[in-house]
N, C-alpha and C positions, 0 to 999 in steps of 0.2 A: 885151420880146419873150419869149414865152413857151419859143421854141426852146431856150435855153439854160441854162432852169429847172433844175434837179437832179430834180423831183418829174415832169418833164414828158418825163425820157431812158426808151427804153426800146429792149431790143434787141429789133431789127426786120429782118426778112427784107425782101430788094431789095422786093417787090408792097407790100408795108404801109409802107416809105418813100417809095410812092410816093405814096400819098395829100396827098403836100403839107403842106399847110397848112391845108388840109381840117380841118375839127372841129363836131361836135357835140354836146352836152352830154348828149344820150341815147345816146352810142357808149358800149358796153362795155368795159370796162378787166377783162381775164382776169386781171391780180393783183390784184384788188380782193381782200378776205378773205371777202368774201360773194357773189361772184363761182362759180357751177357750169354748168358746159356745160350739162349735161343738163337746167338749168332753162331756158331761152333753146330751144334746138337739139336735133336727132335727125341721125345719119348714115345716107345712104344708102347702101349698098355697092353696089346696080344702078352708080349712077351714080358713086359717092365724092365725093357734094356734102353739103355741110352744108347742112340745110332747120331753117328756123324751124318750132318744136312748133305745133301747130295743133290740139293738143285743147282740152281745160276748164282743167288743171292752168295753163295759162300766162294770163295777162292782158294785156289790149289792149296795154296800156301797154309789158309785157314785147315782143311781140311787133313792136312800133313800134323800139323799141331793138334786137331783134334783124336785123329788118330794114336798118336805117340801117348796123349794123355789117356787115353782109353784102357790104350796096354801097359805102359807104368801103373797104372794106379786098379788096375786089375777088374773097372769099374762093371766090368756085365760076366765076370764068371758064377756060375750059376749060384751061389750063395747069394751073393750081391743082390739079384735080379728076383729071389725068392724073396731077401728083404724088403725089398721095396713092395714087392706084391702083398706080403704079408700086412705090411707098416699103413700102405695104402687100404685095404680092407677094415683092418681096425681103426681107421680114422675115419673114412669111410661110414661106416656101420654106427661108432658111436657120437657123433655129434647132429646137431640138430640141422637145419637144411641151412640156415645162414651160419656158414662153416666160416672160420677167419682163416686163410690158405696160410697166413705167415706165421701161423702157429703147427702146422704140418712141415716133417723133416724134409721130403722130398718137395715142397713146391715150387719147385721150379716145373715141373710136369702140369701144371695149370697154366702156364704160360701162356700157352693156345688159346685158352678160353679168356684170358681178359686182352687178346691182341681186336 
């Protein structure tokens, strides 16, 4: 049973334990070491959903794996998308303007701004 592999633990927020048992071989692993957001994904700030890239830079294949992970891991159903909005205001609001982004849970949505 793969459950109680050591290679197969990872800490996991209540939503992404919830997927079960659920797996597929084209789901992304974010600690891979060749593993980057911004290859896969772009964030929305309208909405605070993570949308798969949909230019040239990404490939089918990439875009099949980012999708699959989207929907296992349940990352833009509207709860999701309010935290972020939420998490992002209040970090937002209470730090001073030289903000450190890798002390923010979501920064990987600043991405854009130090490319």
């Amino acid at each position: 049973m793969l459950a109680y592999q050591w290679e197969n633990l990872f800490i996991a927020c209540h939503f992404c334990q919830e997927k079960g048992d659920d797996f597929d071989e084209k789901l992304l692993k974010p600690d891979d070491i060749a593993y980057e957001f911004e290859r896969y994904f772009t964030f929305n700030f309208r909405t605070f959903d993570i949308e798969v890239r949909q230019d040239d830079a990404i490939s089918q294949e990439d875009k099949e794996r980012a999708m699959i992970t989207l929907e296992m891991y349940k990352l833009n159903y509207t709860d999701r998308s309010k935290a972020r909005k939420r998490t992002f205001k209040q970090y937002y609001n209470t730090l001073e303007a030289n903000r450190n982004t890798d002390d923010f849970s979501y920064r990987y949505i600043f991405l854009d701004d130090k490319q």
